[in-house]
N, C-alpha and C positions, 0 to 999 in steps of 0.2 A: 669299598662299599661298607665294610664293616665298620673301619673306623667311624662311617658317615653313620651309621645307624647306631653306634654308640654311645652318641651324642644325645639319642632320646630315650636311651636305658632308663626304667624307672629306678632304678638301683642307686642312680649318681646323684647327686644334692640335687633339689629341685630348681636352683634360680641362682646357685651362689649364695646366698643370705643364709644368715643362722635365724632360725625362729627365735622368737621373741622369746622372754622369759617367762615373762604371765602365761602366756600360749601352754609352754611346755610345764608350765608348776602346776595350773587349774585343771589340764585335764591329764593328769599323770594318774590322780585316783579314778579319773573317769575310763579310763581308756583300756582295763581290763574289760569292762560292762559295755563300752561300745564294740570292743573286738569278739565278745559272747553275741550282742546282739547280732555284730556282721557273720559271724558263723549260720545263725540260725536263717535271718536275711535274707543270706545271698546262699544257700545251698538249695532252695528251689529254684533263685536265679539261675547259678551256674547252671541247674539241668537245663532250664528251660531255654540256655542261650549255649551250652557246649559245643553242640554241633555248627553254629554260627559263626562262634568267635567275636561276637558282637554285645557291647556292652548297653548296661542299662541306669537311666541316670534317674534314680529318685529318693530325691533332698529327705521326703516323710521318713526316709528310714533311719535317718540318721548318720549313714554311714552311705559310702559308696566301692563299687570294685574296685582292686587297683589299678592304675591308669596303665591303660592297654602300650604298646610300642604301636602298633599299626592303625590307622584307624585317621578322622579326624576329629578328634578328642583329646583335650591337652588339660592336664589338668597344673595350677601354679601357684604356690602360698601366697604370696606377694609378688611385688614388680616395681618397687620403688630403687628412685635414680638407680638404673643399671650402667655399669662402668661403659666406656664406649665400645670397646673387644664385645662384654657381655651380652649390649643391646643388638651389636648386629648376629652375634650366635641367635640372640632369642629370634629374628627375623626371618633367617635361616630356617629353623625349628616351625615361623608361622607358613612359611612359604610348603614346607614340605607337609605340612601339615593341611593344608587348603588344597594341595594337590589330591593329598588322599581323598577329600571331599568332594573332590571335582569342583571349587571354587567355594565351597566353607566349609570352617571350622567353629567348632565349638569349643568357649576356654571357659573353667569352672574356678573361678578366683576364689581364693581364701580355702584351696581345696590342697591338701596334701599329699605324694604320689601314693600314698598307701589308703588312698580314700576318705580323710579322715577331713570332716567338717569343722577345720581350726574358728573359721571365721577372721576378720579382721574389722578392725574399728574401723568408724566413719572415716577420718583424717588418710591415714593406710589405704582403705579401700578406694576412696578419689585417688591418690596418686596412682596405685595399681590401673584403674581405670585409662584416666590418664598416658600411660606408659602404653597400655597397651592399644590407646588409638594412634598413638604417636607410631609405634610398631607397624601397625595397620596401615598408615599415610605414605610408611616407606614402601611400601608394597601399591600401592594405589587401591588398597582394600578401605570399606567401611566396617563399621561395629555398633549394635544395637544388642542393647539387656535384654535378655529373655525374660527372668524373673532375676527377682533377690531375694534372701532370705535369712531373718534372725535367728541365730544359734548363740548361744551360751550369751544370753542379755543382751549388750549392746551390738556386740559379734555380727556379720552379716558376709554371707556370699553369695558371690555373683555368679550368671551363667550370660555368654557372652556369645553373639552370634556374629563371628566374624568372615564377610561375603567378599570374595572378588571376581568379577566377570571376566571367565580365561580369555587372553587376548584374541585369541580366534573367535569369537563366539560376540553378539549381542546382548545377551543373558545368559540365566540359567534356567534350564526348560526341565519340566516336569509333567510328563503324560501320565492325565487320571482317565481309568474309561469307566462310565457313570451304566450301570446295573439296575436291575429289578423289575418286575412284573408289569405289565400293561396299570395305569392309572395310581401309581405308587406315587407322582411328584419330581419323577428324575427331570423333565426336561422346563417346569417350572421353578428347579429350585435350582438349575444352572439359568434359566433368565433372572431369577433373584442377584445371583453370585454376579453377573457379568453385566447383567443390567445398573444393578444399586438402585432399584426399585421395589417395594414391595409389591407381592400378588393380592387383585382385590378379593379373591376368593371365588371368580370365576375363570379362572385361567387366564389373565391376560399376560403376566410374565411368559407364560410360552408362546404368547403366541410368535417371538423374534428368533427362536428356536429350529422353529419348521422352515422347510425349502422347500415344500411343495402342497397344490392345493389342497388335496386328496386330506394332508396333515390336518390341516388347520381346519377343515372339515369336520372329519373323524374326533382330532386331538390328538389323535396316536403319532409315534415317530415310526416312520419306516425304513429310513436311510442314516447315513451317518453321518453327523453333523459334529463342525469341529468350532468351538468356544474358548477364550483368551482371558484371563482373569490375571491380572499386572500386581507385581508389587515393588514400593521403588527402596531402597539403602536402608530407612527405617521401620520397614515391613507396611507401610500405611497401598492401602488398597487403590489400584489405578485400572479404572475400568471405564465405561461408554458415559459414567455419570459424573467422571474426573472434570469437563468443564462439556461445555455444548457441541462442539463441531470434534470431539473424539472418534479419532476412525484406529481400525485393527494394527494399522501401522504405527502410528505414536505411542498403542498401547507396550508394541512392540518397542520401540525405541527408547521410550521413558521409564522400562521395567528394568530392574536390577537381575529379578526373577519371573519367568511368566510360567505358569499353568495352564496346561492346556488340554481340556475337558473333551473327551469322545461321548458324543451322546448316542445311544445305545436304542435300539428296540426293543421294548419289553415285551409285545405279542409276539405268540409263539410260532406265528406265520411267515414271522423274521428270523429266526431264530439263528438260519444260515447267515444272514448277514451281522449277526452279533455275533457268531463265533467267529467268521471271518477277519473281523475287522481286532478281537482280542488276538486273534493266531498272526496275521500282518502286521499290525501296528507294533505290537509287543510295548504295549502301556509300563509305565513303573508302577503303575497301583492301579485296583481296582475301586470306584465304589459304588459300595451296594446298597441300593436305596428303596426303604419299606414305607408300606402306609402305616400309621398308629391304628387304624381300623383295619387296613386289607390283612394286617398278619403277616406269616415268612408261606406265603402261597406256593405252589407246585411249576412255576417260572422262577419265582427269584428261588427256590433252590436247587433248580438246572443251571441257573445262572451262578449258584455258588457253586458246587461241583465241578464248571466248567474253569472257572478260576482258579480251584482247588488244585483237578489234574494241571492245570498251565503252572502250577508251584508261584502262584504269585498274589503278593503280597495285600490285602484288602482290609476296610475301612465301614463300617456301617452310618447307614443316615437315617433318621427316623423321624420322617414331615407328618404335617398334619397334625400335629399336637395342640395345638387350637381346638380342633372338633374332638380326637376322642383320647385320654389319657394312656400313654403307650405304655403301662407297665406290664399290659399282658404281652404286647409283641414283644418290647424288651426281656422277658423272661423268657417268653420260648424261644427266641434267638439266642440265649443263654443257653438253654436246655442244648439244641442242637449245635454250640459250637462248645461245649465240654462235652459231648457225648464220643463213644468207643471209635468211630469212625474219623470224627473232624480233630481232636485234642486240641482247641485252640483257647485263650485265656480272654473270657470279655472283658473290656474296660468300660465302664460307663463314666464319658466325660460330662464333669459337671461343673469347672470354673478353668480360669487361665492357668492355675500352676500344673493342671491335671494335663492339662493339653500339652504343655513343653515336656511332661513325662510321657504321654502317648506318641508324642513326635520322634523320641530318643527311643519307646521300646517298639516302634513298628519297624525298625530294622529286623530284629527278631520276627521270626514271621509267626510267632506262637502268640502276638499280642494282636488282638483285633479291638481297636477302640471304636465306641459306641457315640452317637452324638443326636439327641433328642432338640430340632428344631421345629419350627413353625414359619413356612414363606409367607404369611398373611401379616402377624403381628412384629416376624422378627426375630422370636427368643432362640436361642440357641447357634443364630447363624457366626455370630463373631467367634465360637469358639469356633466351629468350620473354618470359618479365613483364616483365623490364628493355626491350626495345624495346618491348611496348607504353606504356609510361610514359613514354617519351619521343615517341612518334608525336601528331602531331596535326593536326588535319582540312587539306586539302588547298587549300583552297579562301580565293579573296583574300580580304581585307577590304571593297574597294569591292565586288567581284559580290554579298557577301551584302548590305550596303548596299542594291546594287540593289534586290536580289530582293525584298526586305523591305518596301521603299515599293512595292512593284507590287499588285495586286487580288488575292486569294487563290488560291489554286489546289490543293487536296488530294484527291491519287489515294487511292481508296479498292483494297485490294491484300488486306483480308480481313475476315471479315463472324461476329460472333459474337451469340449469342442469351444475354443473362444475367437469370436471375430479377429480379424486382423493378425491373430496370433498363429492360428493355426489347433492341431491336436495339443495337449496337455494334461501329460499323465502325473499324478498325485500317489505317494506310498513312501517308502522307508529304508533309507540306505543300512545296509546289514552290514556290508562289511565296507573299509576303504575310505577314501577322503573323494569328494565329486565337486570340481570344479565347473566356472562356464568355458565354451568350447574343447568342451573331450569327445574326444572320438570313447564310441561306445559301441557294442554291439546288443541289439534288441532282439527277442525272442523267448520260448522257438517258433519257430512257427510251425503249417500242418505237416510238414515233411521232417522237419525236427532241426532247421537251419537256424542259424541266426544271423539280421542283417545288420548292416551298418548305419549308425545315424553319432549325430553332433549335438549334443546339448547346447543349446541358445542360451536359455534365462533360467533364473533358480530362484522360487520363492519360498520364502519358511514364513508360518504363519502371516499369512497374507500380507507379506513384507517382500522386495526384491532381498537379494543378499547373494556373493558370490564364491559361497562354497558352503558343503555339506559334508559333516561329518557324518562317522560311523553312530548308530545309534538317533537319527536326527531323522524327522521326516519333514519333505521337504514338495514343492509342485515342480517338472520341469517341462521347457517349453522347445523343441527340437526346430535347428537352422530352417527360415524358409525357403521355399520351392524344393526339399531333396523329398526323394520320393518313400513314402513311409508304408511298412506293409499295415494289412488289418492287426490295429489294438485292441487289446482284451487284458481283462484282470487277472493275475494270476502271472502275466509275464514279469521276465525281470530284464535288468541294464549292466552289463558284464563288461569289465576293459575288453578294447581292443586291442590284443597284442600284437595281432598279426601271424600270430605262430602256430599255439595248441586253439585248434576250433571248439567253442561248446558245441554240445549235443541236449535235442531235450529227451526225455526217455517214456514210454508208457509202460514199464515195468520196472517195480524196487521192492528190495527185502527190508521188511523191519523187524524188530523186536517189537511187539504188542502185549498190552495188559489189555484186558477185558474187564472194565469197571461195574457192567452190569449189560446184563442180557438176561431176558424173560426165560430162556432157554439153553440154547447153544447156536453157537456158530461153526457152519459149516465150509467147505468149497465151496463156491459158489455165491455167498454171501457177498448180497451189494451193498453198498455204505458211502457216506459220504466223506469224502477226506479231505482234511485242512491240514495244508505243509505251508504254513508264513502266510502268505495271500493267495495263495493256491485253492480253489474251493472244485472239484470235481468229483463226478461218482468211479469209483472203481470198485472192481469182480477182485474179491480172495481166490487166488488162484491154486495156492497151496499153502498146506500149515506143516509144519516140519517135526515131526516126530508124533504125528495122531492125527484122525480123523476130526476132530472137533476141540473148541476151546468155548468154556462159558464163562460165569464170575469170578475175577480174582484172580483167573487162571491165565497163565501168559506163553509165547509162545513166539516164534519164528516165523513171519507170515509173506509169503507170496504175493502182493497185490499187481493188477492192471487196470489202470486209466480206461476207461469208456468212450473220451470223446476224441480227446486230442495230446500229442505228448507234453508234457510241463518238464522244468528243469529243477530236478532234486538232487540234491548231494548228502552225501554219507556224513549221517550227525544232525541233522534236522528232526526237529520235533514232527510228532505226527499226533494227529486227533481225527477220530471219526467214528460218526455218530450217524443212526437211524432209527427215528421213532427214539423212544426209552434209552435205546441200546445205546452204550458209547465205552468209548477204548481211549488209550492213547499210548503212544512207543517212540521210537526212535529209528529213522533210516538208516542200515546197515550196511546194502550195498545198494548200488543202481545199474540198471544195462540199459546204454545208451542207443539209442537207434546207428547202426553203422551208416556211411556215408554213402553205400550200394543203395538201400534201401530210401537213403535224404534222395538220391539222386534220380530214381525211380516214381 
């Protein structure tokens, strides 16, 4: 393994090749004053990305980090005729490197491992190019320029987005779950996105949005609605307005890459079912979307808190710009995301090369880019499509690895009845690989069993398909005629091994932070709690070392379940909230209902 990772030391020649002579004469006076500039640079970089380990690519500086070993990020002076030994090492290099991406990489041509913006001339940089689609082709991978950029005169480097759809997989999936206050634009500016129509200015882009009457009534969203925005090998947009008779599943088959949009409720009547659906789903990104008139209102900043506790990663949208000039929300959303509490860095994107820079620093979770659109007229949307086309899932290579060899685990988070088919339950396999026909076991149910059933059919994004990874959420559809207990959200779908029984439990310890409370919390305290898709009330039963816990203050807590047992294990997120008040921890232990009492 060592020797293997050797092989991508920044320390060793970058390509084989000796840089050029011009290269290293022209910028030998320069390169005391570019290496002062990167000192000064990248020392509020590095804070800002220490803790990540995640690097940050922006050309403006002039200079860039040294090229990581981990990551998929490759950085290479040139690529011209590589020996035949050579070409297939660099191959090697690109494969191992698109794994770390989970099917892309990013190559910064005419970049030097030590950061250093050499450039290369026109002639050079085509063969580079060149070489490295030819690289690309051996792998069954595509390649598309992000930007290019002139340095030192005629000098120019590339930033290269190199994609391949892992053999398992259709595409590459990326869950955004779409934010913000009752009448801000979220669910008309996902009909904009998915439709490739503009709004006339009285709501008609939502109206393909809503599932029910009550919606389209009102306008409000009350449920959760899932949206598929395609894109195919050269980033170019594939959605319901790619040709006339587009349905969900071509969008599905003809994407290199799909995005796929959770539309949220922004009244605060819903509220359980928006955090619900952030705690079950477990989105790669948030976004958070304002009116240029409504402001950062008292919903969308329970909505950003809620994302904030979940430690995950978000995006602002700021519609309406046609009616009223967003420089006041834009600054107070500034105000509040550098303030003592939030520390986060706003970006205000405002052309294409600013957006391939936001796409590279939203790994860091300290960068929150900004994006001032208008669903009426249009302005600002391309740069939106262009950061999602560059976005992709957040998550390493070895954790999905993990998660993948583990025993199944899929939260069921919602329950549909279809002719001919039968029950079919929709949510998100957590751990495990789910095939069709697996024996599964289902529950718990009210005594805390769990029963037996057979997955039939497996659909992802409104496509058949016959398997589901870890991390993937998926519909499925259980063998006809076997007999199924009552479904409910909140359940999940366990191997059946035959050997260790689950249990589901109404009592578990966690660790709890107390983010805010009017007061204190006492024994007694009811609350509503989200474990994944789990949404139930439960009584604190005991706090472990004191009577009470208020703001800030954290502690050891006792809870029980209210209605019915649910199945928690030690290491699951917890969040819950009533009224203002909200916490969130971690499961520590669980006690599971004994098999006297199932049996009873």
């Amino acid at each position: 393994m060592d020797s293997f990772l050797s092989l991508f030391d920044p320390s060793q020649p970058d390509d084989g090749f000796d840089e050029e002579s011009d290269i290293r004469n022209s910028n030998s006076n320069s390169s005391d004053s570019i290496t002062q500039s990167s000192n000064q640079n990248s020392s509020s970089e590095s804070e800002l990305d220490g803790q990540n380990n995640k690097i940050i690519i922006d050309f403006d500086q002039g200079v860039l980090p040294p090229e990581p070993q981990l990551g998929n990020i490759e950085y290479k002076l040139k690529l011209i005729s590589p020996s035949k030994q050579r070409f297939e090492h660099l191959v090697t290099q690109m494969k191992w490197r698109l794994r770390e991406g989970h099917g892309e990489a990013i190559y910064e041509i005419g970049v030097s491992d030590s950061g250093h913006l050499h450039g290369l001339n026109e002639k050079d940089m085509n063969a580079s190019l060149c070489t490295l689609k030819q690289m690309a082709h051996k792998l069954g991978a595509s390649t598309s320029v992000l930007r290019r950029k002139y340095v030192a005169g005629r000098r120019s480097v590339a930033e290269v987005l190199v994609r391949k759809i892992p053999d398992d997989q259709h595409n590459i999936e990326v869950r955004v779950a779409v934010l913000g206050g009752a009448d801000a634009g979220k669910s008309t500016l996902l009909g904009v996105l998915t439709q490739g129509e503009y709004d006339n200015g009285r709501g008609r882009a939502r109206l393909n949005m809503f599932r029910h009457m009550h919606e389209i009534q009102s306008g409000r969203t009350s449920c959760i609605s899932h949206e598929t925005l395609g894109f195919d090998s050269q980033g170019n947009i594939i959605n319901y307005k790619y040709n006339e008779m587009m349905t969900a599943e071509e969008i599905s088959d003809r994407s290199t890459k799909l995005v796929t949009f959770m539309d949220l409720a922004g009244h605060r009547r819903y509220m359980r079912t928006t955090v619900q659906a952030l705690s079950g789903y477990s989105p790669h990104y948030a976004m958070l979307v304002l009116s240029a008139g409504g402001g950062f209102n008292g919903t969308s900043q329970e909505h950003l808190s809620i994302v904030r506790a979940l430690e995950m990663p978000f995006f602002v949208v700021v519609t309406k710009t046609d009616i009223t000039p967003p420089d006041q929300t834009v600054q107070e959303l500034k105000n509040l995301l550098t303030s003592i509490g939030c520390r986060k860095v706003p970006f205000v994107v405002t052309n294409t090369d600013e957006v391939i820079s936001a796409g590279s620093n939203q790994f860091s979770e300290n960068i929150v880019p900004i994006f001032c659109v208008s669903n009426v007229t249009g302005s600002g949307l391309k740069l939106v499509t262009r950061f999602l086309y560059v976005l992709s899932p957040g998550i390493s290579n070895l954790e999905k690895e993990r998660l993948e060899q583990e025993p199944c685990e899929f939260h069921i988070d919602e329950i549909f009845r279809v002719s001919e088919v039968g029950p079919v339950v929709g949510g998100l396999l957590v751990k495990g690989v789910l095939t069709e026909n697996m024996c599964m076991k289902i529950g718990p149910l009210p005594c805390g069993r769990f029963h037996s059933v057979t997955v039939h059919t497996i659909h992802r994004n409104k496509a058949p398909c016959r398997v589901v990874r870890a991390g993937q959420s998926a519909s499925l559809s259980f063998t006809p005629n076997q007999i199924l207990p009552t479904l409910r959200s909140g359940m999940v779908l366990l191997n059946d091994t035959g050997t260790d029984e689950p249990y589901g439990t109404l009592f578990f310890q966690a660790k709890v932070s107390v983010l805010f409370h009017a007061t204190a919390i006492y024994v007694g305290f009811q609350t509503t709690v989200h474990i994944g898709s789990i949404r139930q009330t439960a009584i604190i039963r005991g706090i472990m070392g004191g009577e009470k816990i208020g703001t800030n203050d954290s502690a050891s807590v006792m809870f029980q379940f209210v209605g019915h047992p649910e199945y928690v294990r030690a290491g699951m997120r917890v969040l819950f909230r009533e009224g203002s008040s909200k916490g969130i921890g971690v499961v520590t232990q669980v006690f599971p209902l004994n098999r006297i009492i199932g049996q009873n």
